[in-house]
PyMOL Python script that loads the backbone (N, CA, C, O; Angstrom):
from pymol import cmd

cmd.read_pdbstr("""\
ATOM      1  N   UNK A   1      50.204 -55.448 -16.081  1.00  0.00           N
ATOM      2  CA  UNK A   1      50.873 -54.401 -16.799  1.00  0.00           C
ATOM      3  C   UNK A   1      50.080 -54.017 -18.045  1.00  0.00           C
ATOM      4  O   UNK A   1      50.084 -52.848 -18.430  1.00  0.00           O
ATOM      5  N   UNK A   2      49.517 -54.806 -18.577  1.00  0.00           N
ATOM      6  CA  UNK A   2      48.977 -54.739 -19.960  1.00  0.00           C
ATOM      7  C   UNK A   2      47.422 -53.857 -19.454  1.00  0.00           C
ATOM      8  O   UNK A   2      46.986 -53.074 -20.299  1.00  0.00           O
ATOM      9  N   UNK A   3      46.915 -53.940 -18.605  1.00  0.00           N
ATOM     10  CA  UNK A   3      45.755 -53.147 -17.799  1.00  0.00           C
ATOM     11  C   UNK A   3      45.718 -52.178 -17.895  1.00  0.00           C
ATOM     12  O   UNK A   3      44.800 -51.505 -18.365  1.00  0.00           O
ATOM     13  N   UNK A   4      47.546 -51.556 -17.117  1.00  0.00           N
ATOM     14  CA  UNK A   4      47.804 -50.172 -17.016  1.00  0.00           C
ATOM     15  C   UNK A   4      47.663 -49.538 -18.379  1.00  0.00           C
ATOM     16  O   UNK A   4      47.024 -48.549 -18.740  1.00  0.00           O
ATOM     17  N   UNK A   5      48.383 -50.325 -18.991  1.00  0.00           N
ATOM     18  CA  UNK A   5      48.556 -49.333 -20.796  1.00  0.00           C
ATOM     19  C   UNK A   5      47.352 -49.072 -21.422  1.00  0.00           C
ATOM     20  O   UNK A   5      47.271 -48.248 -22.333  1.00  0.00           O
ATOM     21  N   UNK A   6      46.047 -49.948 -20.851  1.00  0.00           N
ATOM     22  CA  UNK A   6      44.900 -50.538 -21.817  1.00  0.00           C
ATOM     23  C   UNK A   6      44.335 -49.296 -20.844  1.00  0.00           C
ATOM     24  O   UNK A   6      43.302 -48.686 -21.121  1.00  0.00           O
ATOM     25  N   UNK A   7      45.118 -49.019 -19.717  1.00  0.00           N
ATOM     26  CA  UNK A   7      44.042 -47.591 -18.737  1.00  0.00           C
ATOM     27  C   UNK A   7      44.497 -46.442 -19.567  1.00  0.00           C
ATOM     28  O   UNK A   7      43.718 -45.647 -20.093  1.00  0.00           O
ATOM     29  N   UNK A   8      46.105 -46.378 -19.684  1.00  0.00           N
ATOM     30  CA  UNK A   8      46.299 -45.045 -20.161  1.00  0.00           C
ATOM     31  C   UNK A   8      45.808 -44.910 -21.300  1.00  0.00           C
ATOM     32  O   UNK A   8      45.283 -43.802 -21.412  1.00  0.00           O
ATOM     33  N   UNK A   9      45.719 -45.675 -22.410  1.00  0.00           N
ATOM     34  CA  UNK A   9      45.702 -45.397 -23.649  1.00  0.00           C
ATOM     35  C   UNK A   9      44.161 -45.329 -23.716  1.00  0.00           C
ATOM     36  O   UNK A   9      43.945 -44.783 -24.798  1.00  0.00           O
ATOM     37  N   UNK A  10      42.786 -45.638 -23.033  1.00  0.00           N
ATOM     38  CA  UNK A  10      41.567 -45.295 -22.895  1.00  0.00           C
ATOM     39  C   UNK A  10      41.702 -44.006 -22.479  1.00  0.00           C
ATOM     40  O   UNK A  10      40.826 -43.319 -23.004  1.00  0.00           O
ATOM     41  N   UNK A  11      42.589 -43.226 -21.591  1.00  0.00           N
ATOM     42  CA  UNK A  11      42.317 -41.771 -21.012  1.00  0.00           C
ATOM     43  C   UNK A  11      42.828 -41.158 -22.067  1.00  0.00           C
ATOM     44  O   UNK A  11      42.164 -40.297 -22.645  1.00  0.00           O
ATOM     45  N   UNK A  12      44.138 -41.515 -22.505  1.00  0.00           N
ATOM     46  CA  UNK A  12      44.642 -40.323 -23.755  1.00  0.00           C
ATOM     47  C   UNK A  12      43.546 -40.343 -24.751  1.00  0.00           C
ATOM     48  O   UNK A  12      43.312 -39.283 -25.331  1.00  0.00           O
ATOM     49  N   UNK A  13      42.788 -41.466 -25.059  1.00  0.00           N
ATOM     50  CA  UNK A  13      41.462 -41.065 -26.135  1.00  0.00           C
ATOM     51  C   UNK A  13      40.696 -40.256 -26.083  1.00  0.00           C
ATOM     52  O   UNK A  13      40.175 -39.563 -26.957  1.00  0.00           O
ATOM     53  N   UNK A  14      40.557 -40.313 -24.775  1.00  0.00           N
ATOM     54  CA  UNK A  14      39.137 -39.823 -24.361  1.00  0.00           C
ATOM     55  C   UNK A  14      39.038 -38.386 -24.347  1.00  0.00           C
ATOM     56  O   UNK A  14      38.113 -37.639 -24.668  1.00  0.00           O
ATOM     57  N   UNK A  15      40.743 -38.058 -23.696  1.00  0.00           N
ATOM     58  CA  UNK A  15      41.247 -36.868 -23.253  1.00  0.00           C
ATOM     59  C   UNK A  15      40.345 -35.840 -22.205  1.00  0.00           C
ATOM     60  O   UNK A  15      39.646 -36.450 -21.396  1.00  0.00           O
ATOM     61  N   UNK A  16      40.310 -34.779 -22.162  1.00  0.00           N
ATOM     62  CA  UNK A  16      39.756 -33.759 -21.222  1.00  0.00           C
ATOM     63  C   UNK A  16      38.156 -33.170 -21.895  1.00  0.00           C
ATOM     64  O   UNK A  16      38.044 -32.591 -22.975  1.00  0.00           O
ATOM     65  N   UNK A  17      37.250 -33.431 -21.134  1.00  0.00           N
ATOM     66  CA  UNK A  17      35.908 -32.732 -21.924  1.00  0.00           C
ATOM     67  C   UNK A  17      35.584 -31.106 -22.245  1.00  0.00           C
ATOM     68  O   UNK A  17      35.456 -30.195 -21.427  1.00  0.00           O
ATOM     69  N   UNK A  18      35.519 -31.068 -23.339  1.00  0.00           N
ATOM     70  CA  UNK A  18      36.055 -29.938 -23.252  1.00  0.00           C
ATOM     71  C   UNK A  18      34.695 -28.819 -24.456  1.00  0.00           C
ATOM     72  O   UNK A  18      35.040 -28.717 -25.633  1.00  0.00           O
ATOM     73  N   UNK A  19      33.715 -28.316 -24.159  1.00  0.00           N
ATOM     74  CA  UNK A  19      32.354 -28.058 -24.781  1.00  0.00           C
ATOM     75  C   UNK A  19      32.831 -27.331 -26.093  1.00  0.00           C
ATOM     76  O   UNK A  19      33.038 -26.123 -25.980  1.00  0.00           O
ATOM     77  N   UNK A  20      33.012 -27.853 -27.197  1.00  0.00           N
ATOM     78  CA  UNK A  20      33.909 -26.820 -28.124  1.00  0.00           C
ATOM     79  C   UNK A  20      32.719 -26.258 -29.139  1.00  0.00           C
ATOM     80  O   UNK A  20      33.104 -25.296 -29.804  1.00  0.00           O
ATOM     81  N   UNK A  21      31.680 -26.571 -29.328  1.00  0.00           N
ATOM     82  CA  UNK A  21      30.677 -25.581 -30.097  1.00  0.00           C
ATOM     83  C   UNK A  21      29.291 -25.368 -29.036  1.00  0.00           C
ATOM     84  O   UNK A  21      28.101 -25.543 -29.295  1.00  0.00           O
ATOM     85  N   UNK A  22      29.947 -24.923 -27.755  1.00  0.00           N
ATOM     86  CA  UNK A  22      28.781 -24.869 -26.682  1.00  0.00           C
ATOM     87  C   UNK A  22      27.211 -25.314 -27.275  1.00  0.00           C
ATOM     88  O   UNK A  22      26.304 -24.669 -27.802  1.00  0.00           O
ATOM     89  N   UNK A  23      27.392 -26.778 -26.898  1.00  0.00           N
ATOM     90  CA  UNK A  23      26.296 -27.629 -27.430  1.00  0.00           C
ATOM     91  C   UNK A  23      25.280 -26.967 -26.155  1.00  0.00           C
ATOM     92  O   UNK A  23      24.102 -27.006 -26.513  1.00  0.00           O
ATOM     93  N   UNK A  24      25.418 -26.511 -25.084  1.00  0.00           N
ATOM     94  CA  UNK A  24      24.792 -26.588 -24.056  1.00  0.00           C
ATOM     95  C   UNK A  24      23.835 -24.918 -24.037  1.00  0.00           C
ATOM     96  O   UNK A  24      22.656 -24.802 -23.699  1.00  0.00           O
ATOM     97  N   UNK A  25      24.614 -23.961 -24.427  1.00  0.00           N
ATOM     98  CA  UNK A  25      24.359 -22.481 -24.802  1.00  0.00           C
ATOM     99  C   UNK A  25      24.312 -22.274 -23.296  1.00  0.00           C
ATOM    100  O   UNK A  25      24.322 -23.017 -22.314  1.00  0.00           O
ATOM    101  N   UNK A  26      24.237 -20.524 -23.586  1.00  0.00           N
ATOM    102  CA  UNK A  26      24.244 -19.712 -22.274  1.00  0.00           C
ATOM    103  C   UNK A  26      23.343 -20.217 -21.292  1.00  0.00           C
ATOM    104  O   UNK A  26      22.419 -21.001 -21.511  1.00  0.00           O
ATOM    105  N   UNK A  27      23.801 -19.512 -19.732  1.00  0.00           N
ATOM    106  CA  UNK A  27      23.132 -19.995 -18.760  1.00  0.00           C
ATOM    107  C   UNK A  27      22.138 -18.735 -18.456  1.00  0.00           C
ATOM    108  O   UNK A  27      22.473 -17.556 -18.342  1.00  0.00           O
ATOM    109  N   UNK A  28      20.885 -19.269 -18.360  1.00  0.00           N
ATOM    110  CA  UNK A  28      19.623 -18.125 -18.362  1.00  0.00           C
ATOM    111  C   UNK A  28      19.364 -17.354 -16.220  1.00  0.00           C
ATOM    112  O   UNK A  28      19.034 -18.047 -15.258  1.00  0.00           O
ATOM    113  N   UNK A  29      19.633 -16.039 -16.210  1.00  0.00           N
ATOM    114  CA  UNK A  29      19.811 -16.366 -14.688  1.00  0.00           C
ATOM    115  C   UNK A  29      17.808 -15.568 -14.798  1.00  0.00           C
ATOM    116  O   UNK A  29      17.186 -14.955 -15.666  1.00  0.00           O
ATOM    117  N   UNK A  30      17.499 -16.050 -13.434  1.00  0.00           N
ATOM    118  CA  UNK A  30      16.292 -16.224 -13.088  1.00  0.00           C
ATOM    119  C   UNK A  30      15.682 -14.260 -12.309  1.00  0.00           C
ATOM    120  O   UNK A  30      16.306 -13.674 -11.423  1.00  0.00           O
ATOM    121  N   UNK A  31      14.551 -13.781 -12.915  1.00  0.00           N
ATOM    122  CA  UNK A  31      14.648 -12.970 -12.030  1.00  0.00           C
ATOM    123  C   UNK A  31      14.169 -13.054 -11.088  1.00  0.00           C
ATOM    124  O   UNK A  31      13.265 -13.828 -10.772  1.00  0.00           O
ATOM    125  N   UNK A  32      15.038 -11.745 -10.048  1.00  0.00           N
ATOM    126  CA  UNK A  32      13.737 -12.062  -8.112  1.00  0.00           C
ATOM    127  C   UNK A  32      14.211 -10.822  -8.099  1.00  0.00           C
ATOM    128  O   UNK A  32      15.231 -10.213  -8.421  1.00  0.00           O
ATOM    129  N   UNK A  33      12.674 -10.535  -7.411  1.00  0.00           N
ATOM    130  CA  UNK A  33      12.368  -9.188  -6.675  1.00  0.00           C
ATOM    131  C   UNK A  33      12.450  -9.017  -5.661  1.00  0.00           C
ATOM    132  O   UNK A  33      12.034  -9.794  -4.801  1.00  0.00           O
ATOM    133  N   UNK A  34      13.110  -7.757  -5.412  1.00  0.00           N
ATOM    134  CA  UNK A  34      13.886  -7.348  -4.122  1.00  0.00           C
ATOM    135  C   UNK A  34      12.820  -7.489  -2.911  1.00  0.00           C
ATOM    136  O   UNK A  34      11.690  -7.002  -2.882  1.00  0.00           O
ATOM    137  N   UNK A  35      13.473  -8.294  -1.891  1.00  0.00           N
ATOM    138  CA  UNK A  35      13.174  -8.127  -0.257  1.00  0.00           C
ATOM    139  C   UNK A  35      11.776  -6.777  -0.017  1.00  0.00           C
ATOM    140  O   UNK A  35      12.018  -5.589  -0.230  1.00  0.00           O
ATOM    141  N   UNK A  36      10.486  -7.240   0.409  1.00  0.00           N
ATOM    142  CA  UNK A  36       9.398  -6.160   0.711  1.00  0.00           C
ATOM    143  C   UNK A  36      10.578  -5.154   2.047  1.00  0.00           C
ATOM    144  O   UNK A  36      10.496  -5.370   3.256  1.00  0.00           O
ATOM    145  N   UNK A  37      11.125  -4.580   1.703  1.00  0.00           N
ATOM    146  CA  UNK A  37      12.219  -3.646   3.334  1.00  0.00           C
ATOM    147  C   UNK A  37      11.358  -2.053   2.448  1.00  0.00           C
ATOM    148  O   UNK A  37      11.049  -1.861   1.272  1.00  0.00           O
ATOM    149  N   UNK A  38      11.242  -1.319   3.510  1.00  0.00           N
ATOM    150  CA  UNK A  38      11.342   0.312   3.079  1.00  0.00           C
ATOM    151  C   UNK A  38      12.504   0.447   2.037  1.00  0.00           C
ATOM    152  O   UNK A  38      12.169   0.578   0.860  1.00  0.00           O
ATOM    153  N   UNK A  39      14.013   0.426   2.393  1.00  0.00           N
ATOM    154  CA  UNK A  39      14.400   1.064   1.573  1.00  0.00           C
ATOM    155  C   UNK A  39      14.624   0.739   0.145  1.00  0.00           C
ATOM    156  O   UNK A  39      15.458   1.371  -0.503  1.00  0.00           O
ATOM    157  N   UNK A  40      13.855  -0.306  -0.428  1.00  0.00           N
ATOM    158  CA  UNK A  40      13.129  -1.106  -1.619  1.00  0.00           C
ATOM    159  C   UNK A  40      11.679  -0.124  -1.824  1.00  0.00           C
ATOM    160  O   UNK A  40      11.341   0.689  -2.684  1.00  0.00           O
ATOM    161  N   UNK A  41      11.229  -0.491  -0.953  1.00  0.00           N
ATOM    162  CA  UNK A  41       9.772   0.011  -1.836  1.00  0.00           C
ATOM    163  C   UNK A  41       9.484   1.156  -1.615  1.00  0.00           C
ATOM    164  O   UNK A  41       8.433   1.494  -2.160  1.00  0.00           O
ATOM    165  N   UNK A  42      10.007   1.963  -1.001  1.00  0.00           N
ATOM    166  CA  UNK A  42       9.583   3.880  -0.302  1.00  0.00           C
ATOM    167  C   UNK A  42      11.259   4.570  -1.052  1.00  0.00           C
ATOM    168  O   UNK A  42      12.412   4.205  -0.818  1.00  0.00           O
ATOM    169  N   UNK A  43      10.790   5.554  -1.895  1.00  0.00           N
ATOM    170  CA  UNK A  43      11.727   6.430  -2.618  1.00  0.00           C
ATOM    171  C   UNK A  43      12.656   7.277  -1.543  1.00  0.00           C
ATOM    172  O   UNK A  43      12.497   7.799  -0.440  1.00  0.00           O
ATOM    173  N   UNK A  44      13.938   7.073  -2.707  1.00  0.00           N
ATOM    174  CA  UNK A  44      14.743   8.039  -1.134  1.00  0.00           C
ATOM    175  C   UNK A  44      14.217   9.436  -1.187  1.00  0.00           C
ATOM    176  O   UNK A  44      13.849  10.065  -2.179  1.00  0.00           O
ATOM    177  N   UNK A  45      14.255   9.857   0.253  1.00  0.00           N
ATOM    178  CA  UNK A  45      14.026  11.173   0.555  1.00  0.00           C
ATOM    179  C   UNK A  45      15.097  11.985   0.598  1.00  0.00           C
ATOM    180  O   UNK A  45      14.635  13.109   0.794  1.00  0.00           O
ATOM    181  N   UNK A  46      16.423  12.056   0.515  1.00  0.00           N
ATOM    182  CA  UNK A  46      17.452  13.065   0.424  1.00  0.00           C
ATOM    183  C   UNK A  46      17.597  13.457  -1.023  1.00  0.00           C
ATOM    184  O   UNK A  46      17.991  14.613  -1.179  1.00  0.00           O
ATOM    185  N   UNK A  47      17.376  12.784  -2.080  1.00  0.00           N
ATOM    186  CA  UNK A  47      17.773  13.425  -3.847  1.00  0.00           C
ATOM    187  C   UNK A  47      16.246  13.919  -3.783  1.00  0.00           C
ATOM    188  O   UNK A  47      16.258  14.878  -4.554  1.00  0.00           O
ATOM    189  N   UNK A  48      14.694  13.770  -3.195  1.00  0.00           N
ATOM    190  CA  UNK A  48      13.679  14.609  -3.472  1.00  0.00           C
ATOM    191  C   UNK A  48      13.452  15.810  -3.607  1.00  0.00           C
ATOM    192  O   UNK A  48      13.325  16.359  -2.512  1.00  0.00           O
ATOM    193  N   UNK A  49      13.310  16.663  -4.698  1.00  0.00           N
ATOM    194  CA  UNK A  49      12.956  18.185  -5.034  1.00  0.00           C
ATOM    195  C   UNK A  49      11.699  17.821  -5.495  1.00  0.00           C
ATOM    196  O   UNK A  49      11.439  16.965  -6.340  1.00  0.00           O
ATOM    197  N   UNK A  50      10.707  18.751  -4.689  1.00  0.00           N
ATOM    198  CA  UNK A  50       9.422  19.077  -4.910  1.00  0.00           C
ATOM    199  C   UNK A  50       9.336  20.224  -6.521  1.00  0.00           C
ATOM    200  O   UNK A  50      10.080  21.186  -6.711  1.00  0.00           O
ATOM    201  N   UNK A  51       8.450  19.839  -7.283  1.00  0.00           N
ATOM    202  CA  UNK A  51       8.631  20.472  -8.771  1.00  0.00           C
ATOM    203  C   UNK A  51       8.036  21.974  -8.691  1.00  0.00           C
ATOM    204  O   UNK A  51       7.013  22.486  -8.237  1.00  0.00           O
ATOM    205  N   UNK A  52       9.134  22.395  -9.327  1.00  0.00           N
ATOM    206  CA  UNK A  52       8.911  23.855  -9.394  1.00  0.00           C
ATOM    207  C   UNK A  52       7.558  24.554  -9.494  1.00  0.00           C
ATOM    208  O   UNK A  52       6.730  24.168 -10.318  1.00  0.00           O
ATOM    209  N   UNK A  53       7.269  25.788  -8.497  1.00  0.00           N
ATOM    210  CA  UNK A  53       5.894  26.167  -9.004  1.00  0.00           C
ATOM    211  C   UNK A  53       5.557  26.803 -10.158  1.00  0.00           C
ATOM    212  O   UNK A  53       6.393  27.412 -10.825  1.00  0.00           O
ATOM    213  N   UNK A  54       3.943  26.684 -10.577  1.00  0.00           N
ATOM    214  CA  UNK A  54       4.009  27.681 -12.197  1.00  0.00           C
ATOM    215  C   UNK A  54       4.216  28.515 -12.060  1.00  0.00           C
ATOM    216  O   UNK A  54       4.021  28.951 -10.926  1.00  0.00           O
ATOM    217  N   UNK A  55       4.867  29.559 -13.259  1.00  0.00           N
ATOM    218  CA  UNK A  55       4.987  30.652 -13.568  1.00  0.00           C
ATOM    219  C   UNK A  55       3.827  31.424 -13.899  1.00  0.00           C
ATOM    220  O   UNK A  55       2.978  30.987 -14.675  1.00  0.00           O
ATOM    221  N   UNK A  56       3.750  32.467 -13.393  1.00  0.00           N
ATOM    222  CA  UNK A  56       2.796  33.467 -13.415  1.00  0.00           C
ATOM    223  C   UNK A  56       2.749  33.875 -15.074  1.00  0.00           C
ATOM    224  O   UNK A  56       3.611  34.532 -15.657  1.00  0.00           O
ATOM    225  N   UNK A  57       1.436  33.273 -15.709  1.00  0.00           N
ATOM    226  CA  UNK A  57       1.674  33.762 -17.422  1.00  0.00           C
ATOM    227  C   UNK A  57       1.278  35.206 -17.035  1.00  0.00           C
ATOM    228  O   UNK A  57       0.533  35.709 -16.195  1.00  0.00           O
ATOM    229  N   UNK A  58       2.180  35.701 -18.105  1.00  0.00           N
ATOM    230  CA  UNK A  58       1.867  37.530 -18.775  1.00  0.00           C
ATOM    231  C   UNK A  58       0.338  37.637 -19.611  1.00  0.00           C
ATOM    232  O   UNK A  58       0.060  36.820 -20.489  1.00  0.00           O
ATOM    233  N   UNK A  59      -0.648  38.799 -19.199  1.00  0.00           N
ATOM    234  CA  UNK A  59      -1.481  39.009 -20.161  1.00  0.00           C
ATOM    235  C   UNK A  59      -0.886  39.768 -21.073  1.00  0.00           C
ATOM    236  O   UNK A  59       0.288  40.131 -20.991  1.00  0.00           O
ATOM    237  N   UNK A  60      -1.857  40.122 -22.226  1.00  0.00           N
ATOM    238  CA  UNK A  60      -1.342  40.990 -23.161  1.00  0.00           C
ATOM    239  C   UNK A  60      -1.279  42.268 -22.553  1.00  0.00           C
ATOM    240  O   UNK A  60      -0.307  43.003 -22.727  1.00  0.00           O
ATOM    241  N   UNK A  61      -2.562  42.684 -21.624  1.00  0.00           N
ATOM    242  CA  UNK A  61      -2.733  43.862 -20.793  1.00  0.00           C
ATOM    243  C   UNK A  61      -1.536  44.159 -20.304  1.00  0.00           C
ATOM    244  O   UNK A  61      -1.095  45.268 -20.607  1.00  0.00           O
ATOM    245  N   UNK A  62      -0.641  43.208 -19.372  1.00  0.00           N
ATOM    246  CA  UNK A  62       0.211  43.628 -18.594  1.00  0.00           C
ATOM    247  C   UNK A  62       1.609  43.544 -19.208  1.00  0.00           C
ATOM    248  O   UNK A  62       2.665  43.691 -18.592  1.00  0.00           O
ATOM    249  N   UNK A  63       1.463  43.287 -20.503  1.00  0.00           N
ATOM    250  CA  UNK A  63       2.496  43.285 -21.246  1.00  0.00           C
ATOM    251  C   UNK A  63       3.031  44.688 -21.966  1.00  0.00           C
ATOM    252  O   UNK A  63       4.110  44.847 -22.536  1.00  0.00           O
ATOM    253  N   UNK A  64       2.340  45.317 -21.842  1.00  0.00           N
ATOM    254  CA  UNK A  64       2.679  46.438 -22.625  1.00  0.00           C
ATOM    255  C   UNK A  64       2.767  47.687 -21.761  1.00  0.00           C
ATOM    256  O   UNK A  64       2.469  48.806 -22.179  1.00  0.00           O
ATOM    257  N   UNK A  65       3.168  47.440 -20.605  1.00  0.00           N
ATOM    258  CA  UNK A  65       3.041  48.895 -19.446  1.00  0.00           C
ATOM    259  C   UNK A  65       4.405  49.632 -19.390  1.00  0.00           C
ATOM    260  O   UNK A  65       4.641  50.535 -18.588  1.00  0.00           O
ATOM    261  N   UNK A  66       5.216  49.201 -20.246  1.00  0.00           N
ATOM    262  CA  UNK A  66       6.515  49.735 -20.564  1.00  0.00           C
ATOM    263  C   UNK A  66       6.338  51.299 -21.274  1.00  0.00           C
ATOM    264  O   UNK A  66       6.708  52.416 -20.911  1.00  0.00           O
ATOM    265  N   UNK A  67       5.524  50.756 -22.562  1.00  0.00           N
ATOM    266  CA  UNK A  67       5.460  51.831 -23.103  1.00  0.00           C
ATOM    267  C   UNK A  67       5.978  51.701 -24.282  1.00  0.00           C
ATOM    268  O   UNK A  67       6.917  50.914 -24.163  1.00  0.00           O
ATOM    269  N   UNK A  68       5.895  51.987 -25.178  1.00  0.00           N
ATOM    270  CA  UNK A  68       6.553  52.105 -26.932  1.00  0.00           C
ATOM    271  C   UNK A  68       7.619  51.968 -26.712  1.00  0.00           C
ATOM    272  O   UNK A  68       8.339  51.017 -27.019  1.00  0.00           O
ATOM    273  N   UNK A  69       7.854  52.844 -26.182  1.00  0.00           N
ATOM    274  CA  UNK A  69       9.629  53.358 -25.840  1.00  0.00           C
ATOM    275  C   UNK A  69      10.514  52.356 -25.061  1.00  0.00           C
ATOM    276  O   UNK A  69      11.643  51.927 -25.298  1.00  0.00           O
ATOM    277  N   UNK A  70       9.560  52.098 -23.963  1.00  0.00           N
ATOM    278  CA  UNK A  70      10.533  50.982 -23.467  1.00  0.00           C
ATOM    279  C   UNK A  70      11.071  51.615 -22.084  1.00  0.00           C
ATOM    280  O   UNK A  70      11.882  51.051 -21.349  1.00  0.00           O
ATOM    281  N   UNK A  71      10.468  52.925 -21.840  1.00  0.00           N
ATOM    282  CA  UNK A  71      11.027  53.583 -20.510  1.00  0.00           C
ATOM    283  C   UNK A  71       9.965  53.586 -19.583  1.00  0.00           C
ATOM    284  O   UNK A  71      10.221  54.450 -18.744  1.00  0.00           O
ATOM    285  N   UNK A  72       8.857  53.011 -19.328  1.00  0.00           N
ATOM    286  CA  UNK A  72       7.908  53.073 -18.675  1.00  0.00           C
ATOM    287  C   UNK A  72       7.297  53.954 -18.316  1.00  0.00           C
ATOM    288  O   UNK A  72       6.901  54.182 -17.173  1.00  0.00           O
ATOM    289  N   UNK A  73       7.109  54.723 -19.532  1.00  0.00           N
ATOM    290  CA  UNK A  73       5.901  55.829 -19.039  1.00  0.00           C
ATOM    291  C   UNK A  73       6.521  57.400 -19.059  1.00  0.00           C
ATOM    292  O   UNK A  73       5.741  58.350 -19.116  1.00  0.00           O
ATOM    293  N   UNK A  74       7.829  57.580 -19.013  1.00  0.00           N
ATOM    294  CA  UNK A  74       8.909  58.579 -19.059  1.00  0.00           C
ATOM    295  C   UNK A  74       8.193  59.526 -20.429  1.00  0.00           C
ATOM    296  O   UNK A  74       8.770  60.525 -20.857  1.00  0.00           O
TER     297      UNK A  74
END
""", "prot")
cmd.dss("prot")
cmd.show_as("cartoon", "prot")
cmd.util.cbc("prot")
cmd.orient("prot")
């Protein structure tokens, strides 16, 4: 009988472990690179837009065929 009490009263000391100023700190996760598969390493093809073509710049020449006025030549 005296065992049992000498058990409980060692567990109530001891009580539940419990990390109260995380002696241990965060857990670091590891990186990995995705599986060599196509749809990893080859870009999707349905959101692809080919980039707009250039715009044709204005010379000064062809800038002014309006006319002063603005009526083309009228």
């Amino acid at each position: 009988m005296r065992a049992f009490i000498a058990l409980v009263v060692v567990c109530m000391a001891t009580g539940c472990y419990h990390d109260k100023y995380n002696v241990n700190g965060p857990k670091v996760e590891d990186y990995q690179l995705p599986p060599n598969e196509a749809r990893y390493t080859e870009p999707d093809k349905a959101t692809y837009r080919a980039p707009p073509a250039p715009k044709k710049e204005e010379n000064l020449k062809d800038r002014g065929k309006a006319g002063p006025s603005g009526l083309g030549g009228l």
